[in-house]
C-alpha positions as CSV (number, residue, x, y, z in Angstrom):
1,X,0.0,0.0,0.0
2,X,1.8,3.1,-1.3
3,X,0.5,6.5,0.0
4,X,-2.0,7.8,2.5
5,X,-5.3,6.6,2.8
6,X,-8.5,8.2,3.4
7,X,-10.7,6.8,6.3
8,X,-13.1,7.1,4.3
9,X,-11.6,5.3,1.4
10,X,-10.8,2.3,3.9
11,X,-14.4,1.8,5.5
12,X,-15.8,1.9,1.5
13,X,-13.3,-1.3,1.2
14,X,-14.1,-2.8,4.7
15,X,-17.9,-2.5,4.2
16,X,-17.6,-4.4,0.8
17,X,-15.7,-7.1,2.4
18,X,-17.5,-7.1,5.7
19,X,-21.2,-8.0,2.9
20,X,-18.9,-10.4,1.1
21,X,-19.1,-7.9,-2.3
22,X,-16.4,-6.8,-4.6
23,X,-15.6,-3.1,-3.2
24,X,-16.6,-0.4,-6.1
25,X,-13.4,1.3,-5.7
26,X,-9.6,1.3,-3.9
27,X,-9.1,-2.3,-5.5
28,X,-5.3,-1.1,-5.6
29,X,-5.6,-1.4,-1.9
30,X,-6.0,-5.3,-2.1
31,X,-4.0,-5.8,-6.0
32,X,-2.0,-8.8,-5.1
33,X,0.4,-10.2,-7.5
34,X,-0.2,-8.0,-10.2
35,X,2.8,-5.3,-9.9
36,X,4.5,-6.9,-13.0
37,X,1.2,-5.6,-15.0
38,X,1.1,-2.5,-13.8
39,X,4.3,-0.8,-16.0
40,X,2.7,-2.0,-19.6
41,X,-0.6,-1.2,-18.6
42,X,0.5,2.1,-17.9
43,X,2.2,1.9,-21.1
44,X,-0.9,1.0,-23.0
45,X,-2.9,3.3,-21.0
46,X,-0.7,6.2,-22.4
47,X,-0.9,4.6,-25.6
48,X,-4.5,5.3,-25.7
49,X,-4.5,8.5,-24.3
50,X,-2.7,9.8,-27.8
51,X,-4.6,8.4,-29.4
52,X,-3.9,4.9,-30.1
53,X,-5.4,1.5,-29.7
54,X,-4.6,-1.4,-27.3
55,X,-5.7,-5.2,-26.6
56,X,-5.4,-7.9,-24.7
57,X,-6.9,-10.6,-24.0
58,X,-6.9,-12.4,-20.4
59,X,-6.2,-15.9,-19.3
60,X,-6.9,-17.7,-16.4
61,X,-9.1,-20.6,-14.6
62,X,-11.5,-19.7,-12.1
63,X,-10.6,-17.7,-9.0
64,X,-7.7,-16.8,-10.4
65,X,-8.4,-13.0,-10.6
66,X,-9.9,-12.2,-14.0
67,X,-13.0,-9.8,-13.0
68,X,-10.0,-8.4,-10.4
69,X,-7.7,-7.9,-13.0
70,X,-10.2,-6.2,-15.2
71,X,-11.5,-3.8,-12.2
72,X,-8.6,-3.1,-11.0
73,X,-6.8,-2.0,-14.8
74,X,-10.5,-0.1,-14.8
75,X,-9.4,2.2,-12.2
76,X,-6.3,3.2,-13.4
77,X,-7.8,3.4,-16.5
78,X,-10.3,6.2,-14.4
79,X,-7.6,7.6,-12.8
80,X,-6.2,8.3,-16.1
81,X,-9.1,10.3,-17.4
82,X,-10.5,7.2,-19.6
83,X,-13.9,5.9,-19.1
84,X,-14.9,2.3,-18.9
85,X,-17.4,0.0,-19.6
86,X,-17.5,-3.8,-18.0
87,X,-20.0,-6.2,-20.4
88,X,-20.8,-9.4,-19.5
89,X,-21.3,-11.6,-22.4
90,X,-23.9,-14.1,-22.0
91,X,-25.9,-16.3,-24.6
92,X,-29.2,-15.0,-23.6
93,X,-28.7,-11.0,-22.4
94,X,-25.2,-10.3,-24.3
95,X,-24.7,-12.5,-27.1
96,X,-20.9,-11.8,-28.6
97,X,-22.6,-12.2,-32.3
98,X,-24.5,-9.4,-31.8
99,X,-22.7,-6.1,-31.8
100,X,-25.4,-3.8,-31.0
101,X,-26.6,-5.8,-27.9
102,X,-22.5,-5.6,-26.9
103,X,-22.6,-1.6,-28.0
104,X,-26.2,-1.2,-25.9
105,X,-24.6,-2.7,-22.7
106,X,-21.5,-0.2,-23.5
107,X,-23.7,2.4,-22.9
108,X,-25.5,1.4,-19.8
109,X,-22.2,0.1,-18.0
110,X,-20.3,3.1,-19.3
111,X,-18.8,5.2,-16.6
112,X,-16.4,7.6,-15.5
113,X,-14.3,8.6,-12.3
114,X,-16.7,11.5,-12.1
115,X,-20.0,9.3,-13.2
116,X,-21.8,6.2,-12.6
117,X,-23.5,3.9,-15.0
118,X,-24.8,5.7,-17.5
119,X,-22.5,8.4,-18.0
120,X,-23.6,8.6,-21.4
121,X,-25.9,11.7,-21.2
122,X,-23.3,13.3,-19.3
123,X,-20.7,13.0,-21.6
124,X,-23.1,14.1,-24.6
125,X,-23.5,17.1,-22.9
126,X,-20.5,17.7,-21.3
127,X,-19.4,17.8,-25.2
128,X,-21.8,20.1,-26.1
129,X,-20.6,22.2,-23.9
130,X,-17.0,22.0,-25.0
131,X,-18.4,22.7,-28.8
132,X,-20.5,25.9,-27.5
133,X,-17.2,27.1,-25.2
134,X,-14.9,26.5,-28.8
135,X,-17.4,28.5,-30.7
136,X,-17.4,31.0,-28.3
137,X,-13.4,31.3,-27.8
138,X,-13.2,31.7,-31.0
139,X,-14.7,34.9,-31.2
140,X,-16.7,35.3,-34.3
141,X,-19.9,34.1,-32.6
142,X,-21.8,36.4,-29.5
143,X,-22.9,34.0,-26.7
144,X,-26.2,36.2,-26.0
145,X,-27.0,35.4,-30.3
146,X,-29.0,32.3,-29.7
147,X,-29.2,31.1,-33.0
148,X,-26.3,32.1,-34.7
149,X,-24.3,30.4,-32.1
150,X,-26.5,27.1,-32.3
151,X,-25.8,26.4,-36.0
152,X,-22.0,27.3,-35.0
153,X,-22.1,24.4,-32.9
154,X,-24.0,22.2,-35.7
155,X,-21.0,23.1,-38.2
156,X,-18.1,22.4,-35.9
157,X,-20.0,19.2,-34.8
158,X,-19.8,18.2,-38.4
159,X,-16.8,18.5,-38.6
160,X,-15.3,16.4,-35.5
161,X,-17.7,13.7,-36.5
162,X,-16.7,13.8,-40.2
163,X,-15.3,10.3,-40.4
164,X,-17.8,8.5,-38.4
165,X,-20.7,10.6,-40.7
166,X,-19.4,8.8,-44.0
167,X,-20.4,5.2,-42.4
168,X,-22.2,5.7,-40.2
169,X,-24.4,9.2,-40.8
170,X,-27.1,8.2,-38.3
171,X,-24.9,8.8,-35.3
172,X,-24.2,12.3,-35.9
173,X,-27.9,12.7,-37.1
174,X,-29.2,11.8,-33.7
175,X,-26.6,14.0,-31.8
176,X,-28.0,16.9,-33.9
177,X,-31.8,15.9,-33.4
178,X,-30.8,15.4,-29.6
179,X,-29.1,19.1,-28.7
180,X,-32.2,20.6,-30.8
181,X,-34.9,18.9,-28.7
182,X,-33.2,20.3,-25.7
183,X,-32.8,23.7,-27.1
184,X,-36.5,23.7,-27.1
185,X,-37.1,22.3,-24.1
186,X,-38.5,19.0,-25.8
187,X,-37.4,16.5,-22.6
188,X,-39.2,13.4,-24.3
189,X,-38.0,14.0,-27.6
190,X,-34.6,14.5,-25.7
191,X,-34.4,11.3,-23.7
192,X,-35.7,9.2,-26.3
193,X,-33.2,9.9,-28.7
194,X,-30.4,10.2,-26.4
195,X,-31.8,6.2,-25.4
196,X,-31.6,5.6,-29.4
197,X,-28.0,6.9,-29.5
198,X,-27.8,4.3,-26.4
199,X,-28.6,1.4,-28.7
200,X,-31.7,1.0,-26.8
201,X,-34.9,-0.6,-28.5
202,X,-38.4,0.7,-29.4
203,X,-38.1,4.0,-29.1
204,X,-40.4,6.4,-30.0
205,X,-40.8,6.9,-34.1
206,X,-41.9,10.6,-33.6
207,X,-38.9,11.2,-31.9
208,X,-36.9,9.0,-34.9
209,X,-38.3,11.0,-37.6
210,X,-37.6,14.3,-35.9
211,X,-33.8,13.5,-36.1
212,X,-34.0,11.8,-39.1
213,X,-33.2,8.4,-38.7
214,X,-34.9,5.3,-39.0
215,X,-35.3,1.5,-37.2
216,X,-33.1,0.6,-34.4
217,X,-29.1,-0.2,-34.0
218,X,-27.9,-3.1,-36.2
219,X,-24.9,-4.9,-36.1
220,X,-22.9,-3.3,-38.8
221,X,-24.1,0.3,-37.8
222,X,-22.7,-0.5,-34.1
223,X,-19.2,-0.1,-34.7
224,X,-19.7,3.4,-36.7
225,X,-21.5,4.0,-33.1
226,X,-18.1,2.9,-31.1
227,X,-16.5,5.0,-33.3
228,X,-18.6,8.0,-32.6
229,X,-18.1,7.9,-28.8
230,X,-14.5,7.6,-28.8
231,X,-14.6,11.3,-30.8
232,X,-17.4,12.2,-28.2
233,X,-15.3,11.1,-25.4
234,X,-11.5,12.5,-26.5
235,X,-13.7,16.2,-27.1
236,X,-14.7,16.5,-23.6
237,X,-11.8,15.2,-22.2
238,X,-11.7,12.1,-21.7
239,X,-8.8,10.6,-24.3
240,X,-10.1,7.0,-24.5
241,X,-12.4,4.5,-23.6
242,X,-11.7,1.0,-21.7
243,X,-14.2,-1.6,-22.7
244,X,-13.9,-5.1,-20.7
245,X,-15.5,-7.9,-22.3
246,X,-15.7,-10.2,-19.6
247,X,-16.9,-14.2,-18.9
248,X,-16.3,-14.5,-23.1
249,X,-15.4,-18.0,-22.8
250,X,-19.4,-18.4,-22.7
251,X,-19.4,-18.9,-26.6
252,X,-18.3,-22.6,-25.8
253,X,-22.2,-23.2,-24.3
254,X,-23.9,-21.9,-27.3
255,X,-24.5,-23.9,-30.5
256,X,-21.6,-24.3,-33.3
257,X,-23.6,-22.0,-35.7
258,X,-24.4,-19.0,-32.9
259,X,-20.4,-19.6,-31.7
260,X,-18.6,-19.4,-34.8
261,X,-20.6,-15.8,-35.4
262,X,-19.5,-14.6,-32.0
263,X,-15.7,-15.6,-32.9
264,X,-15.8,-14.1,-35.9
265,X,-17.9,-11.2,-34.6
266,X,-14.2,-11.1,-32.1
267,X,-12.0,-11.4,-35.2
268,X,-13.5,-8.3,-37.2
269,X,-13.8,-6.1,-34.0
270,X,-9.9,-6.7,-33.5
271,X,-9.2,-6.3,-37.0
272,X,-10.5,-3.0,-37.1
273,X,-8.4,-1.8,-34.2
274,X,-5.8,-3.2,-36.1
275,X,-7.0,-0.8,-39.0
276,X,-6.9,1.7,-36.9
277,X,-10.4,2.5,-36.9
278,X,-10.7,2.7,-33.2
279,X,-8.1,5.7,-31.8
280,X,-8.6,5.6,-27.9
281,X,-10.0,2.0,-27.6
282,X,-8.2,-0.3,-25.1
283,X,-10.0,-3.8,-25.0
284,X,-9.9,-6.3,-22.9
285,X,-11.3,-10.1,-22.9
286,X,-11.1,-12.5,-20.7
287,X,-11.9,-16.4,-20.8
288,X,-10.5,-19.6,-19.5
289,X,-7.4,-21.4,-20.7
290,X,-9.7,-24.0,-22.5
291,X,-11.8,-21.5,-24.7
292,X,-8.6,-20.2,-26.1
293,X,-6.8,-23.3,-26.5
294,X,-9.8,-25.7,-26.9
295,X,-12.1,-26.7,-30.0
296,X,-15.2,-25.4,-29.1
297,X,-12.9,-21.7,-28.5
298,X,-11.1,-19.5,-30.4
299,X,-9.0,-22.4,-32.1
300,X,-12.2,-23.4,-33.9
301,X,-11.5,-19.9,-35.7
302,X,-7.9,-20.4,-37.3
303,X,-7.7,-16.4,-38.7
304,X,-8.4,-15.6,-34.7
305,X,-6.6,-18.2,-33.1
306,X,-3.6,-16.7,-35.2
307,X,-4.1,-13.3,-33.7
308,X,-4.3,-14.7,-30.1
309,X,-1.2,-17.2,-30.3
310,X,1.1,-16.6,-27.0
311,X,3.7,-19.0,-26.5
312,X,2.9,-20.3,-22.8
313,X,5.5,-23.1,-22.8
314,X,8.1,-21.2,-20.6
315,X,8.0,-20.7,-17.0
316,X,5.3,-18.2,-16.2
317,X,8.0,-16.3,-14.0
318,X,9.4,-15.2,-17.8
319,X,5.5,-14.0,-18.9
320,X,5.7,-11.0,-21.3
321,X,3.3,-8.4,-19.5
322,X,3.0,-7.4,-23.0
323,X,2.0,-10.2,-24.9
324,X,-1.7,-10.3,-26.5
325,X,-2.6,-12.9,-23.9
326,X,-1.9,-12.2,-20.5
327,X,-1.5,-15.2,-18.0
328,X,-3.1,-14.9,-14.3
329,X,-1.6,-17.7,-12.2
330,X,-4.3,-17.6,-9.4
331,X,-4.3,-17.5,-5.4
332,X,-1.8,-19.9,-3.2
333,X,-2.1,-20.0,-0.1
334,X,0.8,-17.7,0.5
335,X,-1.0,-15.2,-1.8
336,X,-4.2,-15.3,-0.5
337,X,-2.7,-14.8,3.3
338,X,-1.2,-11.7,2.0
339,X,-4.9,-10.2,0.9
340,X,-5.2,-11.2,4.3
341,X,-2.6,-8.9,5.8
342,X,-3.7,-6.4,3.3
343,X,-7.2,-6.3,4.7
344,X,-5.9,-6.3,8.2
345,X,-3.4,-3.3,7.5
346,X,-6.4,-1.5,6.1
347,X,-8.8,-2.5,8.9
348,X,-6.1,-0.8,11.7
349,X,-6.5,2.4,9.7
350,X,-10.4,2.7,11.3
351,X,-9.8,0.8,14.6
352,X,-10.3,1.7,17.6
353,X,-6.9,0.1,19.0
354,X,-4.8,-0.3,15.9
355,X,-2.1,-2.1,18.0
356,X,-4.2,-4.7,19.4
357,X,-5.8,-5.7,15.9
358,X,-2.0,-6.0,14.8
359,X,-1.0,-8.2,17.5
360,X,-3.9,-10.2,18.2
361,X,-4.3,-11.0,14.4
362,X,-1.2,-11.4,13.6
363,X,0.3,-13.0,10.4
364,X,0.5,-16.3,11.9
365,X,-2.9,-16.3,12.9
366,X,-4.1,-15.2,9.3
367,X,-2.1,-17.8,7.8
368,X,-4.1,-20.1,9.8
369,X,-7.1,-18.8,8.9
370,X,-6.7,-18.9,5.1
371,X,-5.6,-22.6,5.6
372,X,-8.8,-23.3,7.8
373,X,-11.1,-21.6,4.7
374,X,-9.4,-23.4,1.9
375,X,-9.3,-26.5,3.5
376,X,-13.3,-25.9,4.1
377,X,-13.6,-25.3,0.8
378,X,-12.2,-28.6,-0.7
379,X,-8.7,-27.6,-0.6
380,X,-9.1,-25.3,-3.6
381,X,-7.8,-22.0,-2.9
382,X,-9.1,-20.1,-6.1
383,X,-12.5,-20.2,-4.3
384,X,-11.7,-19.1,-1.4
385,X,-11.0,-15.6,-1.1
386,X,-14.5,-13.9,-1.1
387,X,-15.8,-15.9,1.9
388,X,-12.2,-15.5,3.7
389,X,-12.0,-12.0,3.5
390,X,-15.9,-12.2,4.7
391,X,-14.7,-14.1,7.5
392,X,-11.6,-12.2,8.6
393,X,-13.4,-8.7,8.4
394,X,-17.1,-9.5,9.9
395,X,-16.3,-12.2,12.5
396,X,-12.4,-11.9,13.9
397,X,-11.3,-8.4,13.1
398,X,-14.5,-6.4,14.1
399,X,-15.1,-9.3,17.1
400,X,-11.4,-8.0,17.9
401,X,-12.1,-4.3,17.7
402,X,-15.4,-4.1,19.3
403,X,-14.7,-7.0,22.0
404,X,-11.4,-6.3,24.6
405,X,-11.7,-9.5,25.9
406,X,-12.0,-11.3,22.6
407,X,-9.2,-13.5,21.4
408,X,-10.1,-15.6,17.9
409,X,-7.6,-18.3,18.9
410,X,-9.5,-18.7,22.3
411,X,-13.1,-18.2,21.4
412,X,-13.4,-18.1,17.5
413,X,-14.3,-21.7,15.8
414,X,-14.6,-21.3,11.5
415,X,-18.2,-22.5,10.6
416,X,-19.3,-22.5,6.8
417,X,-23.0,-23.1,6.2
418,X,-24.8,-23.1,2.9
419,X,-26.6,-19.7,3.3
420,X,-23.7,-18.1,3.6
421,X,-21.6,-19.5,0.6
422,X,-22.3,-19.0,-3.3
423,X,-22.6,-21.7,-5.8
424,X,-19.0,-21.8,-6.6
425,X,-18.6,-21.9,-2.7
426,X,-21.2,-24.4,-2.0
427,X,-20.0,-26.8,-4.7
428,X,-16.5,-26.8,-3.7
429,X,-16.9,-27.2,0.0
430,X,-17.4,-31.1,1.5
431,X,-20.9,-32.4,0.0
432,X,-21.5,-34.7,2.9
433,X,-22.1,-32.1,5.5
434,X,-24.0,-29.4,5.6
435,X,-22.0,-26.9,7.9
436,X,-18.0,-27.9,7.8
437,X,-17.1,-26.8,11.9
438,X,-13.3,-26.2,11.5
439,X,-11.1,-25.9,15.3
440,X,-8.0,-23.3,14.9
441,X,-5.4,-23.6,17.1
C-alpha cells in the first residue's frame, strides 16, 4: 500500500468485504500479485490517451483473478481520465454475435471517475458544452445570439464527426436531433433519442423522424457508433475508452452456428483496431485457458486463433506483460494470506486500538485462517478468497475491535453453512455435510 489513505476510502473497502461484495473502488488497496502488469498497462494506458489502440486478451481458470484484474486495470484506467465499460457476455442478455446488444450494454455500463452507470448523457453534454465554449473562444460568434451560435455548434459538430458521418451518418444525425430537442425544451423527444444513440430498443418513431433516422441499431451500424463515442469522449476530455469484455469463454455453451458468429464477430472487432479505426479503444477479454486453447474456443476460428497465439510453454516467471494474452496464475495460499494482511493493515486504519488488531491477528494467525477456509472449501484456494475476506473482516477483526476481551484463537471456531456461501462456494466445500465446523489452534 503506497500512500496515505482516506478513512473514508478504507471503511468503503471494509464494508464491501464485511457484505462479502467486490468493493466499487480502492481495488489497488487489495491488487495482489499484479505489480509486474502495472508498467505495460500504464504503457498501453498512455498509448490510448494519444490516441492509439490497445488489446489484450486475459487468461486464467476460475478464482484466479480475471474480474480483479479487469477492475482493478479499470481504475487506473479512471484515474487516467479514460472511461470504462464492464460487459458481461452471455448467450441470452449479451450475445458476442450481436454487436449492437454488446454496444447497448456499452452504454448502460459506461462510466467515469466522475459518473456512474450511465455516463452517457453526461458526456453528450458535457461535449456540447466543449463545442459551445470553442465557438465562443473563438470569437466570431456572440454568446447572447442564440441562433447564430446554435448552427456554430452544428457546423463544428460536423466537422469532429466527419469520419464517423461517412459510415455511419445516423450517429451524428441523432446527436444533432438530440441538442435541438433540448434547445426547445423537448425532454421526451430528448431522452428518447439520447436512449436511441444508447442502442436502446423501441423508441419512439416521432422522436426518430424528428432527427432523421430510422429503425433501431444493427450490427454493422454498431461499430460506426463505437467510433462516434470515442470522438465524443476524446472532445470532452476524456482521451479514450476501456471496454472489458468479460466471462467470453461463454461462446463454448452456445450452438456451433451461434459460436462461430460470436468468434468471428471477435475477429473483425480486432481487425478494425488493427486498421486503426478505433483511436482511444483499449479492449480487454477474458476467458478460461480451455476456450482459447480448446475446439469449441477461439482455435475453432484459425484467422483468430492466429491473432491470439502466445507461446505459454516457458516458465510463467518469464510471462511478457505485454503479450496479447496475459496469464493470471491464481491464489496460493501464501498469496491469499497476504490479501489477508492487506485487509488487516487497512482495517487498523479505522480501529479503535490499531495495535491490538496487529497483535492479536497477527500473520500467523491469518495464515491459519486462510488454511482453515481453503481446506473448508475442498482444498481449492481459487475459491476461497471472497468468503475468507468475509470471515476475517465480519467475524475476527470487528469481534477484535469491538470485543477487549475477545481472542479468535481462544473463542473463535470457522463454521461454513450453505446460506452463507455462493454456488462456486457451495460446490467446492465437503458435499457430505452441511456446515464444515473447523477448530484453529
Amino acid at each position: 500500500m503506497t500512500g496515505p489513505v482516506s478513512e473514508a476510502r478504507r471503511r468503503a473497502v471494509i464494508d464491501a468485504l464485511r457484505r462479502g461484495t467486490v468493493p466499487q473502488s480502492g481495488l489497488d488497496l487489495l491488487a495482489v500479485g499484479l505489480d509486474r502488469f502495472t508498467p505495460s498497462s500504464d504503457d498501453d494506458l498512455a498509448t490510448v490517451a494519444r490516441g492509439g489502440a490497445a488489446f489484450h486478451a486475459v487468461r486464467g481458470d476460475y478464482g484466479s483473478g480475471k474480474t480483479f484484474f479487469a477492475r482493478w486495470l479499470a481504475e487506473r484506467a479512471k484515474r487516467a481520465g479514460l472511461a470504462v465499460s464492464e460487459i458481461q457476455i452471455s448467450e441470452t442478455e449479451t450475445p458476442l454475435h450481436r454487436l449492437e446488444t454488446v454496444y447497448r450494454r456499452l452504454t448502460e455500463r459506461l462510466s467515469t471517475a466522475t459518473h456512474q452507470p450511465s455516463a452517457l448523457r453526461p458526456i453528450v453534454d458535457s461535449w456540447f458544452y466543449t463545442l459551445e465554449e470553442e465557438v465562443l473562444d473563438a470569437g466570431e460568434v456572440e454568446a447572447s445570439d442564440s441562433g447564430a451560435l446554435a448552427t456554430a455548434v452544428d457546423v463544428l459538430m460536423e466537422q469532429r464527426l466527419a469520419e464517423v458521418a461517412r459510415t455511419t451518418p445516423a450517429f451524428s444525425a441523432a446527436l444533432r436531433g438530440y441538442r435541438h430537442a433540448q434547445l426547445a425544451g423537448d425532454a421526451a423527444t430528448s431522452e428518447a433519442l439520447i436512449a436511441w444513440l444508447g442502442g436502446q430498443r423501441s423508441v419512439a418513431a416521432a422522436a426518430r423522424r424528428s432527427a432523421g433516422v430510422r429503425g433501431e441499431l444493427d450490427h454493422y451500424a454498431a461499430l460506426g457508433f463505437l467510433q462516434g463515442l470515442l470522438t465524443v469522449l476524446k472532445d470532452c476530455g476524456h482521451p479514450g475508452l476501456l471496454v472489458v469484455l468479460d466471462e467470453i469463454e461463454t461462446l463454448q455453451r452456445v450452438r456451433g452456428d451461434v459460436r462461430e458468429k460470436g468468434l468471428n464477430a471477435l475477429r473483425q472487432l480486432l481487425d478494425e483496431i488493427d486498421a486503426g479505426r478505433f483511436p482511444g479503444l483499449f479492449l480487454i477479454i477474458t476467458g478460461t485457458p480451455a476456450f482459447y486453447d480448446g475446439q469449441q474456443g477461439v482455435q475453432r476460428l484459425p484467422p483468430l486463433a492466429q491473432r491470439l497465439a502466445t507461446d505459454f510453454t516457458t516458465d510463467p516467471q518469464f510471462d511478457s506483460p505485454r503479450a496479447v494474452q496475459l496469464r493470471l496464475l491464481g491464489f496460493d495460499l501464501d498469496r491469499l494470506s497476504e490479501l489477508g494482511r492487506k485487509v488487516r493493515d487497512l482495517y487498523s486504519g479505522v480501529a479503535r486500538d490499531p495495535i491490538r488488531i496487529s497483535s492479536v491477528v497477527d500473520d500467523a494467525y491469518i495464515a491459519e485462517l486462510a488454511t482453515a477456509i481453503t481446506g473448508g472449501l475442498g482444498g481449492k484456494v481459487g475459491v476461497a478468497p471472497r468468503i475468507f475476506l468475509r470471515k476475517l473482516v465480519a467475524d475476527v477483526l470487528d469481534r477484535v475491535d469491538d470485543h477487549p476481551g475477545f481472542d479468535p484463537r481462544k473463542h473463535y471456531a470457522l463454521t461454513l453453512t450453505d446460506n452463507e456461501l455462493n454456488d462456486v462456494e457451495r460446490n467446492a466445500a465437503a458435499s457430505s455435510a452441511n456446515d464444515v465446523e473447523l477448530d484453529l489452534p
